[in-house]
CHARMM-style PDB file with segment names, atoms N, HN, CA, C and O in Angstrom:
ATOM      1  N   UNK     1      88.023  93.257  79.014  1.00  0.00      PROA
ATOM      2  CA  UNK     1      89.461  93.170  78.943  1.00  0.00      PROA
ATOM      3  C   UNK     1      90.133  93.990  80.051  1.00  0.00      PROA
ATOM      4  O   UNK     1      91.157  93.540  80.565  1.00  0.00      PROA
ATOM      5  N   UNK     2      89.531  95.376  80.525  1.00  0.00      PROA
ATOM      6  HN  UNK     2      88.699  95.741  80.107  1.00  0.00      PROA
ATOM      7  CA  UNK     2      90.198  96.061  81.565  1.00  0.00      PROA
ATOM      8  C   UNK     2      89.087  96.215  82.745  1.00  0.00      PROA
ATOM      9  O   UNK     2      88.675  97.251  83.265  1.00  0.00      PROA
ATOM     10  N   UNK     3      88.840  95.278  82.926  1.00  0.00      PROA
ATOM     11  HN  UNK     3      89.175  94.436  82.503  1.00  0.00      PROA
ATOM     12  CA  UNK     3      87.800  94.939  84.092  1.00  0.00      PROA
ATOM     13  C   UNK     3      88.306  94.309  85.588  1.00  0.00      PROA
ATOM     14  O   UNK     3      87.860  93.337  86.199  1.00  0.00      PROA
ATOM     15  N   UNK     4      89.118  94.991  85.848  1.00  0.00      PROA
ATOM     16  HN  UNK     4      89.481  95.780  85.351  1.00  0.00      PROA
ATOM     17  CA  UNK     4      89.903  94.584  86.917  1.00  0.00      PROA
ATOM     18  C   UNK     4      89.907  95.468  87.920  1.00  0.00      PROA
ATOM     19  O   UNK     4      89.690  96.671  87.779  1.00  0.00      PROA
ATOM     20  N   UNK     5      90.240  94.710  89.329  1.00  0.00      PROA
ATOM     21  HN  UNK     5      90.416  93.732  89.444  1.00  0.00      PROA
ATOM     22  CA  UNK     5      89.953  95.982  90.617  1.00  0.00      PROA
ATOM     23  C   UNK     5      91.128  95.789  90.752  1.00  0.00      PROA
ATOM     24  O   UNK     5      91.894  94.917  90.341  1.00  0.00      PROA
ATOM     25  N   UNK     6      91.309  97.271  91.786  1.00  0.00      PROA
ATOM     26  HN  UNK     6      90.687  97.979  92.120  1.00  0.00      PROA
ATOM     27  CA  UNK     6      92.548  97.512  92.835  1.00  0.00      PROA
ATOM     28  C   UNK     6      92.964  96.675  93.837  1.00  0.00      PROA
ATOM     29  O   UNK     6      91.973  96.206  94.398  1.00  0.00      PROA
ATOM     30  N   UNK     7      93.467  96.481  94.069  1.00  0.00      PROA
ATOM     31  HN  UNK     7      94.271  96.861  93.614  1.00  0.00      PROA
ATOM     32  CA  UNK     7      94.051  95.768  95.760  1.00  0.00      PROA
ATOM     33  C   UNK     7      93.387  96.019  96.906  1.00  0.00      PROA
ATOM     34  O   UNK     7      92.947  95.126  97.630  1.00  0.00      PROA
ATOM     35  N   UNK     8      93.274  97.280  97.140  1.00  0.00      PROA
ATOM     36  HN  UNK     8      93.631  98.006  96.552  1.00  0.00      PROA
ATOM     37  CA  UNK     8      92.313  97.855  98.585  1.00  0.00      PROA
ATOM     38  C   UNK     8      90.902  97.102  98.256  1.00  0.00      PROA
ATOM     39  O   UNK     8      90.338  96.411  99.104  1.00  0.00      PROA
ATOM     40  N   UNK     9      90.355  97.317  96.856  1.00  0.00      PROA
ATOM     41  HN  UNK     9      90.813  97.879  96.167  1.00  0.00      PROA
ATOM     42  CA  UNK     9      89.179  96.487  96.473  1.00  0.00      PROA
ATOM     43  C   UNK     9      88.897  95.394  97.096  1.00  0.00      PROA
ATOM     44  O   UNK     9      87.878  95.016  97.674  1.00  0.00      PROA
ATOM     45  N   UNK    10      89.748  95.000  96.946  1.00  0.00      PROA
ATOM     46  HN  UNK    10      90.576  95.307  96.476  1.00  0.00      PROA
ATOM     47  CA  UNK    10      90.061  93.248  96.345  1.00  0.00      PROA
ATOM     48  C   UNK    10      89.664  92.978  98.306  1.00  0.00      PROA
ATOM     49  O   UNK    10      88.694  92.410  98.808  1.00  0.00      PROA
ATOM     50  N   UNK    11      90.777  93.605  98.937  1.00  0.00      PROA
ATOM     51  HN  UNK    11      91.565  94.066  98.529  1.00  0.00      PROA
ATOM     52  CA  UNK    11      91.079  93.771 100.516  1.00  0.00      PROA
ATOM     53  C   UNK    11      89.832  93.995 101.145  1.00  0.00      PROA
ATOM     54  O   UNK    11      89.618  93.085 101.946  1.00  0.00      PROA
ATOM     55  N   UNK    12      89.027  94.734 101.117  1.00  0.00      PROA
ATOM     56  HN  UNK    12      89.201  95.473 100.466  1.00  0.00      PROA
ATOM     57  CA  UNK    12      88.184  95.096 101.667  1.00  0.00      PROA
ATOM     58  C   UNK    12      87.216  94.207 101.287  1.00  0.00      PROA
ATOM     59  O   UNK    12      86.880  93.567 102.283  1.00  0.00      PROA
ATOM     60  N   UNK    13      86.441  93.772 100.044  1.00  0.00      PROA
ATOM     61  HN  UNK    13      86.713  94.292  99.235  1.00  0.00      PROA
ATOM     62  CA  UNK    13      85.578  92.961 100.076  1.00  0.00      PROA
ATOM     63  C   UNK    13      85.625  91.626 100.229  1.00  0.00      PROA
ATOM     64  O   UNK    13      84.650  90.954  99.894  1.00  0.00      PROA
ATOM     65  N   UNK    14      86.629  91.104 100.697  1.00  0.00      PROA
ATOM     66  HN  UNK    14      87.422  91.650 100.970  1.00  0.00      PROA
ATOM     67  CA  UNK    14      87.243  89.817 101.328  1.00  0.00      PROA
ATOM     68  C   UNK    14      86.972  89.798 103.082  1.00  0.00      PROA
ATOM     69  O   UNK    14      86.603  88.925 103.868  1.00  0.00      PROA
ATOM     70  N   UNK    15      87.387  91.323 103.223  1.00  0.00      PROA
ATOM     71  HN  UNK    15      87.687  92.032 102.584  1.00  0.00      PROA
ATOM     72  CA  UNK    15      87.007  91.846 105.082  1.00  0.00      PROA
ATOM     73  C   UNK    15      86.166  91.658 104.694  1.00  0.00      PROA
ATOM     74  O   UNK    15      85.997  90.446 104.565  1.00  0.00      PROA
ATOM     75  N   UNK    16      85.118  92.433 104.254  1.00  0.00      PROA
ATOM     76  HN  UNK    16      85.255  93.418 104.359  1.00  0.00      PROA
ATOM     77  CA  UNK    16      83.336  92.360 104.627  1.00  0.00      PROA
ATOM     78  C   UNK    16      82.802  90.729 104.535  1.00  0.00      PROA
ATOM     79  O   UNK    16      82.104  90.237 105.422  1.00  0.00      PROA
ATOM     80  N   UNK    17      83.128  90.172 103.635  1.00  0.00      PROA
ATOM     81  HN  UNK    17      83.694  90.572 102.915  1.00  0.00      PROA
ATOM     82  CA  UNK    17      82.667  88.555 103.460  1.00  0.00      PROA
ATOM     83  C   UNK    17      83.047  88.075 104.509  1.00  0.00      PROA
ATOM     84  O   UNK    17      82.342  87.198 105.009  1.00  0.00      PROA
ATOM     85  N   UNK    18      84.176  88.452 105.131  1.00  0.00      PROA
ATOM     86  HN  UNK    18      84.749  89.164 104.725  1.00  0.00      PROA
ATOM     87  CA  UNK    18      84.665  87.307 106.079  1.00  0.00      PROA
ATOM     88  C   UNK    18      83.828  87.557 107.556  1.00  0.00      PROA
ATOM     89  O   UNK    18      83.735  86.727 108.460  1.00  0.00      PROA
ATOM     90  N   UNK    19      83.358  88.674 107.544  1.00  0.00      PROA
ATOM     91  HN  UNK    19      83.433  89.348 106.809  1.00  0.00      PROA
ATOM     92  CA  UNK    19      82.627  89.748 108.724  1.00  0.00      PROA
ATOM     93  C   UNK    19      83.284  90.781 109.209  1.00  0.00      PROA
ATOM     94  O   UNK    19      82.653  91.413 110.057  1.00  0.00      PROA
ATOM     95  N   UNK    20      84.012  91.047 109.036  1.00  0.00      PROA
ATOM     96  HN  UNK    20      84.525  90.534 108.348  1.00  0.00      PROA
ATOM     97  CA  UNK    20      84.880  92.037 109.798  1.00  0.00      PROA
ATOM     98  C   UNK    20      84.833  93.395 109.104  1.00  0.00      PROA
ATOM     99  O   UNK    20      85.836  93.986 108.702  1.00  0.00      PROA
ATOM    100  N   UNK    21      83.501  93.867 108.992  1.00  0.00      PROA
ATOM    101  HN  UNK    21      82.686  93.387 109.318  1.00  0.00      PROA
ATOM    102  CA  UNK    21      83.374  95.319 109.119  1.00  0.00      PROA
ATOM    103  C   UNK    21      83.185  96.027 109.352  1.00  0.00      PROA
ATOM    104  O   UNK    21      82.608  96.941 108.763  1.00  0.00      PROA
ATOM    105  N   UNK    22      83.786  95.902 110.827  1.00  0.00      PROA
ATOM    106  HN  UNK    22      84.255  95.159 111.305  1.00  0.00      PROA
ATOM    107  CA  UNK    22      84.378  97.062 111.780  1.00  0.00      PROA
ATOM    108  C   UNK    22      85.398  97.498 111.230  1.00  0.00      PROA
ATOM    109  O   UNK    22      85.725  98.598 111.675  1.00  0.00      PROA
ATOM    110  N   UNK    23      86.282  96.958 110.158  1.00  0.00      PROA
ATOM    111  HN  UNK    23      86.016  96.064 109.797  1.00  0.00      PROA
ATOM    112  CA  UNK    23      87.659  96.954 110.028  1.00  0.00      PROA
ATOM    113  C   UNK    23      87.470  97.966 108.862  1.00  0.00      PROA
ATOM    114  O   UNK    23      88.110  99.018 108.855  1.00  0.00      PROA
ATOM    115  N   UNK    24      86.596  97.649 107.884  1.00  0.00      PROA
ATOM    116  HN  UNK    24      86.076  96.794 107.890  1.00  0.00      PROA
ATOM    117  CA  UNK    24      86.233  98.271 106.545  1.00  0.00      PROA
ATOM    118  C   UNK    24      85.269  99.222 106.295  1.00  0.00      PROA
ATOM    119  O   UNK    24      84.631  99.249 105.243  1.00  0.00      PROA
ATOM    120  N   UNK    25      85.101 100.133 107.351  1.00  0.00      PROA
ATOM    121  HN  UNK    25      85.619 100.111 108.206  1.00  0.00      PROA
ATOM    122  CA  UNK    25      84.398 101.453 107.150  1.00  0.00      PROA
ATOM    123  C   UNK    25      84.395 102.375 105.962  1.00  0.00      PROA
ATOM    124  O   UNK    25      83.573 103.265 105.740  1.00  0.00      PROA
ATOM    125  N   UNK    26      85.262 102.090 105.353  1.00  0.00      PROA
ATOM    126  HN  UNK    26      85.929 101.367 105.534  1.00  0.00      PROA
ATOM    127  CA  UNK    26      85.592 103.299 104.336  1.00  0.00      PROA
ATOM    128  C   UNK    26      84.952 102.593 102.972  1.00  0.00      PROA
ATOM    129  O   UNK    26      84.982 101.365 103.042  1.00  0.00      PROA
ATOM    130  N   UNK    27      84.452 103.057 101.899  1.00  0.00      PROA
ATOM    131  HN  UNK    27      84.428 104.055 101.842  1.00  0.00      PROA
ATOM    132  CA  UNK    27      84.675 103.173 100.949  1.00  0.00      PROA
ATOM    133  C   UNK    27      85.102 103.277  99.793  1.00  0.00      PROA
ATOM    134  O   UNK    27      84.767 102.547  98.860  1.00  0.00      PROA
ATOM    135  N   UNK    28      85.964 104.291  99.734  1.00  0.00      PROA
ATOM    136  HN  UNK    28      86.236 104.884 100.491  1.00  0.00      PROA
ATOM    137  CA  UNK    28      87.219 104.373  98.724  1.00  0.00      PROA
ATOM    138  C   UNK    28      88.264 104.675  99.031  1.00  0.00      PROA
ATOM    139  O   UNK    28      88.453 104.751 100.245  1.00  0.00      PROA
ATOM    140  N   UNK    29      89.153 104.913  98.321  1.00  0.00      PROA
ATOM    141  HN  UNK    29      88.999 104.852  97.335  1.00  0.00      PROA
ATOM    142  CA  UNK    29      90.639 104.792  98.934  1.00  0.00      PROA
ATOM    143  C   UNK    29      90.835 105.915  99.333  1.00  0.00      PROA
ATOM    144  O   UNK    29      91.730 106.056 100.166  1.00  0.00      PROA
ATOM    145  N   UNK    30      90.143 106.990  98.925  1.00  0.00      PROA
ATOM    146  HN  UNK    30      89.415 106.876  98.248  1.00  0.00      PROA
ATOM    147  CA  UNK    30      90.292 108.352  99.170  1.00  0.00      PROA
ATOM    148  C   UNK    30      89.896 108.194 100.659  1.00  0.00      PROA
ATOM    149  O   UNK    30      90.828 108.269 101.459  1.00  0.00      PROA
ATOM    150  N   UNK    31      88.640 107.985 101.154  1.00  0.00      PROA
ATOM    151  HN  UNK    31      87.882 107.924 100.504  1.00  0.00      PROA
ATOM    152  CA  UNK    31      87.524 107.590 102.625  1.00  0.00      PROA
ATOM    153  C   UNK    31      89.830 106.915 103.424  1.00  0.00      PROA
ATOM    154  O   UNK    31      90.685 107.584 104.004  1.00  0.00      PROA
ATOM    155  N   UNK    32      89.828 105.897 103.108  1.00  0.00      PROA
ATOM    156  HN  UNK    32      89.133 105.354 102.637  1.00  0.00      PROA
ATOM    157  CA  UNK    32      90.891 105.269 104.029  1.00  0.00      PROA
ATOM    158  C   UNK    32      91.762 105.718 104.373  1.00  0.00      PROA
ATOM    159  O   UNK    32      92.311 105.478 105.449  1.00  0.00      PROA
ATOM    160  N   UNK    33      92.338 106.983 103.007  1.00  0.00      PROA
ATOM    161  HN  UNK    33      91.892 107.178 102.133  1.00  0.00      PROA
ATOM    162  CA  UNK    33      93.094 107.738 103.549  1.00  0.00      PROA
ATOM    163  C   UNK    33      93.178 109.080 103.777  1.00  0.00      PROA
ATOM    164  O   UNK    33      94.279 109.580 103.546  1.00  0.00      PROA
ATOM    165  N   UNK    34      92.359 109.756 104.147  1.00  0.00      PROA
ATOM    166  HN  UNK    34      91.465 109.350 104.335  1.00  0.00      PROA
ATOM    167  CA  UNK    34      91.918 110.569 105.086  1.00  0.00      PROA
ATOM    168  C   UNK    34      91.132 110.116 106.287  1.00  0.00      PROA
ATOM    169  O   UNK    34      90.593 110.967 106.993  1.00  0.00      PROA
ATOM    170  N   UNK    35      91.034 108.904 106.553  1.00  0.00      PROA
ATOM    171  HN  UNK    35      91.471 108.212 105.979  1.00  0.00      PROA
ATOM    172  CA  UNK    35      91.276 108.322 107.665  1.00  0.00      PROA
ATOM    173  C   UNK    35      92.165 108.384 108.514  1.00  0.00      PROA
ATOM    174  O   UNK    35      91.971 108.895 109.617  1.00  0.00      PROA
ATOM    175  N   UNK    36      93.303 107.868 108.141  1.00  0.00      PROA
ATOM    176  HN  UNK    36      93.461 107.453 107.245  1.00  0.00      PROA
ATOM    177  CA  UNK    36      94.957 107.149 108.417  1.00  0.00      PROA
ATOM    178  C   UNK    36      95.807 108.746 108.330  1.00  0.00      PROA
ATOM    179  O   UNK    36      96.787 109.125 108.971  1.00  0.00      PROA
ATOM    180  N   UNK    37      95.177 109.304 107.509  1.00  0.00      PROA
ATOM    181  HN  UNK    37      94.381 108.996 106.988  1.00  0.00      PROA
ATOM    182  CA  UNK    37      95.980 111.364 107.872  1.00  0.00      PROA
ATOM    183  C   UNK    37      95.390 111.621 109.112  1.00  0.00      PROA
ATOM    184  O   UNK    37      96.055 111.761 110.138  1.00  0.00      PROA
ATOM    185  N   UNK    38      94.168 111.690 109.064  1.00  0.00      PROA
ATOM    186  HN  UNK    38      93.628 111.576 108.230  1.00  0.00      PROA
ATOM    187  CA  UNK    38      93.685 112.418 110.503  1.00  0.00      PROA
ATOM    188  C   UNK    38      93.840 111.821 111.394  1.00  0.00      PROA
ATOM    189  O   UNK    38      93.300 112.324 112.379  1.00  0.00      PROA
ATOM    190  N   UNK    39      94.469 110.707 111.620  1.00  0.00      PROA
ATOM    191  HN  UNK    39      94.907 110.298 110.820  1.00  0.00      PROA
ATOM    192  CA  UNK    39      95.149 110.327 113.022  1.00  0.00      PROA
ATOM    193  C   UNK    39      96.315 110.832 113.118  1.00  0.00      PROA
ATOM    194  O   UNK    39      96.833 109.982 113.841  1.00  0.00      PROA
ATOM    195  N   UNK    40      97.125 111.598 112.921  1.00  0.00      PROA
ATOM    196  HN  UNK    40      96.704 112.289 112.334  1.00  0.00      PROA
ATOM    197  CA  UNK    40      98.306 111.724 112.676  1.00  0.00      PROA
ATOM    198  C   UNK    40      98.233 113.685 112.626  1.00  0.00      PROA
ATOM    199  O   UNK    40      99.270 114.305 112.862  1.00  0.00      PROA
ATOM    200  N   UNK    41      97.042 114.375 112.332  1.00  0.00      PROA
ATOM    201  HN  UNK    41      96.199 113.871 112.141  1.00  0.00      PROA
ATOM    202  CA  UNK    41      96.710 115.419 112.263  1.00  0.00      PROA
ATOM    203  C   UNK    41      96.561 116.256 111.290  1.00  0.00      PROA
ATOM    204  O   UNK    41      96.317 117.450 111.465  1.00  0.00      PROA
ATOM    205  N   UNK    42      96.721 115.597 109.954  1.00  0.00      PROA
ATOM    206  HN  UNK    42      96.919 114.627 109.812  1.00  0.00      PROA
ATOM    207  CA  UNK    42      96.489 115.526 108.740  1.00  0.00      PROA
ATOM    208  C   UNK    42      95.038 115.275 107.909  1.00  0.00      PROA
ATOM    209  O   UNK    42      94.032 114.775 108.412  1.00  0.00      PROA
ATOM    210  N   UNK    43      95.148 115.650 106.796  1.00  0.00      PROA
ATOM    211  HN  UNK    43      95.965 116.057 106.388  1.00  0.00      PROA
ATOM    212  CA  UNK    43      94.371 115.565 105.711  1.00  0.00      PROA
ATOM    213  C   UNK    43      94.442 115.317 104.763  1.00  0.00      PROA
ATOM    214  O   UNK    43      95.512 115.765 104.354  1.00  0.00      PROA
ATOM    215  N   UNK    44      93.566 114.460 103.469  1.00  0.00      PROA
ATOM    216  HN  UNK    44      92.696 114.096 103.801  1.00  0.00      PROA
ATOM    217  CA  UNK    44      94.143 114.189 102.272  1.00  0.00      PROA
ATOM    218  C   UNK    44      93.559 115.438 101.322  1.00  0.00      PROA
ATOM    219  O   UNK    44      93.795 115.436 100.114  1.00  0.00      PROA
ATOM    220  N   UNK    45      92.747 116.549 101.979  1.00  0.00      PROA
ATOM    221  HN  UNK    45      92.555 116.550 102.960  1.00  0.00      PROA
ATOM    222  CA  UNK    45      92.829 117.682 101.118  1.00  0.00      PROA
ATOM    223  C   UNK    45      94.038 118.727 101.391  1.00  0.00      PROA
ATOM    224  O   UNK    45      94.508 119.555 100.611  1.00  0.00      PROA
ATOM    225  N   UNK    46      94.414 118.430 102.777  1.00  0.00      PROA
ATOM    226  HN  UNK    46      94.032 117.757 103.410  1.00  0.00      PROA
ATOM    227  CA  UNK    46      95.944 119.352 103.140  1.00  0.00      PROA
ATOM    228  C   UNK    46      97.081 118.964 102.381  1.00  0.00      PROA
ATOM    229  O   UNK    46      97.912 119.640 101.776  1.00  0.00      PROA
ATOM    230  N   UNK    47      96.930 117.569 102.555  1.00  0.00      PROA
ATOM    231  HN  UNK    47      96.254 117.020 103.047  1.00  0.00      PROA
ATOM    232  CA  UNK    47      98.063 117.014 101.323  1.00  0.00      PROA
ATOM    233  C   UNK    47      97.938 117.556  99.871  1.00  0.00      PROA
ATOM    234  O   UNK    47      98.980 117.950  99.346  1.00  0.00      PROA
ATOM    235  N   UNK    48      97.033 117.606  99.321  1.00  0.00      PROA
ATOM    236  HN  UNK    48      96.187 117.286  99.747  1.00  0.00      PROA
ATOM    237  CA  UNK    48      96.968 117.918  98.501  1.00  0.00      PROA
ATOM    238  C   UNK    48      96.876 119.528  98.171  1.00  0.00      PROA
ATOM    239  O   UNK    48      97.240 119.990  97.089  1.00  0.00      PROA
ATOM    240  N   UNK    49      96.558 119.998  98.810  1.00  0.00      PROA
ATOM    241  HN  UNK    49      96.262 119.623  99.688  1.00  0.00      PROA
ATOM    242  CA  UNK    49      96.467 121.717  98.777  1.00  0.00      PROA
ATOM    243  C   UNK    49      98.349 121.793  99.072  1.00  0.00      PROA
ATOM    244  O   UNK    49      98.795 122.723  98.400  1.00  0.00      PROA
ATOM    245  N   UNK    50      99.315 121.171  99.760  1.00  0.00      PROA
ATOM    246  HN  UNK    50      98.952 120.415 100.306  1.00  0.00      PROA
ATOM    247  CA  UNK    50     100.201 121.620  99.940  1.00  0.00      PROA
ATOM    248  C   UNK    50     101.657 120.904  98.727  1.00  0.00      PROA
ATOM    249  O   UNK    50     102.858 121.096  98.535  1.00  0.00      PROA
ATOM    250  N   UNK    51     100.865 120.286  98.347  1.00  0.00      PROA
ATOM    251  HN  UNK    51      99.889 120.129  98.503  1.00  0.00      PROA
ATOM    252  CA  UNK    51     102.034 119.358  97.080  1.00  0.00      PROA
ATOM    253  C   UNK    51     102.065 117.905  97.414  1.00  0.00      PROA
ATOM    254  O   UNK    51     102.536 117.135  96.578  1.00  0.00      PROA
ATOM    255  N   UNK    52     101.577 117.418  98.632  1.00  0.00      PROA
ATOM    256  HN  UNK    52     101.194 118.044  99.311  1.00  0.00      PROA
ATOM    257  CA  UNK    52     102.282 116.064  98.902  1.00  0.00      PROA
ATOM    258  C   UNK    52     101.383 114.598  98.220  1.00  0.00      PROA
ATOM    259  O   UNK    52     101.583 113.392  98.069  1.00  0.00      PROA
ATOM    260  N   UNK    53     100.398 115.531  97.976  1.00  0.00      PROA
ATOM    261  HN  UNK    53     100.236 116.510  98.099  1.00  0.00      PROA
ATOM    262  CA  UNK    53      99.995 114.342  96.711  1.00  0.00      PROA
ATOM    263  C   UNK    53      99.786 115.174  95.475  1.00  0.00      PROA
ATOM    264  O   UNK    53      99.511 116.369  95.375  1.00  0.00      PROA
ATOM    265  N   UNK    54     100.042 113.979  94.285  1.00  0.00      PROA
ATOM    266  HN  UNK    54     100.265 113.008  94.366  1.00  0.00      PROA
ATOM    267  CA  UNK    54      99.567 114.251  92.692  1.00  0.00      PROA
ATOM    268  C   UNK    54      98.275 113.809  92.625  1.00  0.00      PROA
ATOM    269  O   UNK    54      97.814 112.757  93.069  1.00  0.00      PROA
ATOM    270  N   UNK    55      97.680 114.767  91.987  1.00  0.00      PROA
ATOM    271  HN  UNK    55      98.055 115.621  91.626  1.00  0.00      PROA
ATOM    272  CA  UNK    55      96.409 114.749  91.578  1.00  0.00      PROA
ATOM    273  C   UNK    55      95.898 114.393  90.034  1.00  0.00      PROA
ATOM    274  O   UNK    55      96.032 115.288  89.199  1.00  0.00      PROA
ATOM    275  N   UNK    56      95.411 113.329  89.686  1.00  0.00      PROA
ATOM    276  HN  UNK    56      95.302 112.603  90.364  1.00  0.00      PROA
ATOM    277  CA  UNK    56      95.041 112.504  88.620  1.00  0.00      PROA
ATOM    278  C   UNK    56      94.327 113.401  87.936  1.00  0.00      PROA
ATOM    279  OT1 UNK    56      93.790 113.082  86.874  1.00  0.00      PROA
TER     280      UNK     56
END
């Protein structure tokens, strides 16, 4: 009944089928975004050590 994926899920294993994973390196959503911070000069543990994310 609650057997359902996320979106990034959903996204990414559609990239890999299609071939394109160069595109889909990451893993989990956590992996993508501490990706997408550290270009920018960031972190998703800085974010989080400083307030800018909620932690589940």
């Amino acid at each position: 009944m609650y057997d359902t994926k996320p979106g990034w899920w959903i996204a990414r294993e559609l990239g890999l089928r299609l071939g394109l994973e160069r595109w889909f390196r990451w893993e989990t959503i956590e992996e993508w975004l501490d990706r997408r911070l550290l270009s920018i000069g960031s972190s998703l543990d800085r974010m989080r050590d400083e307030g800018g994310i909620a932690v589940q």
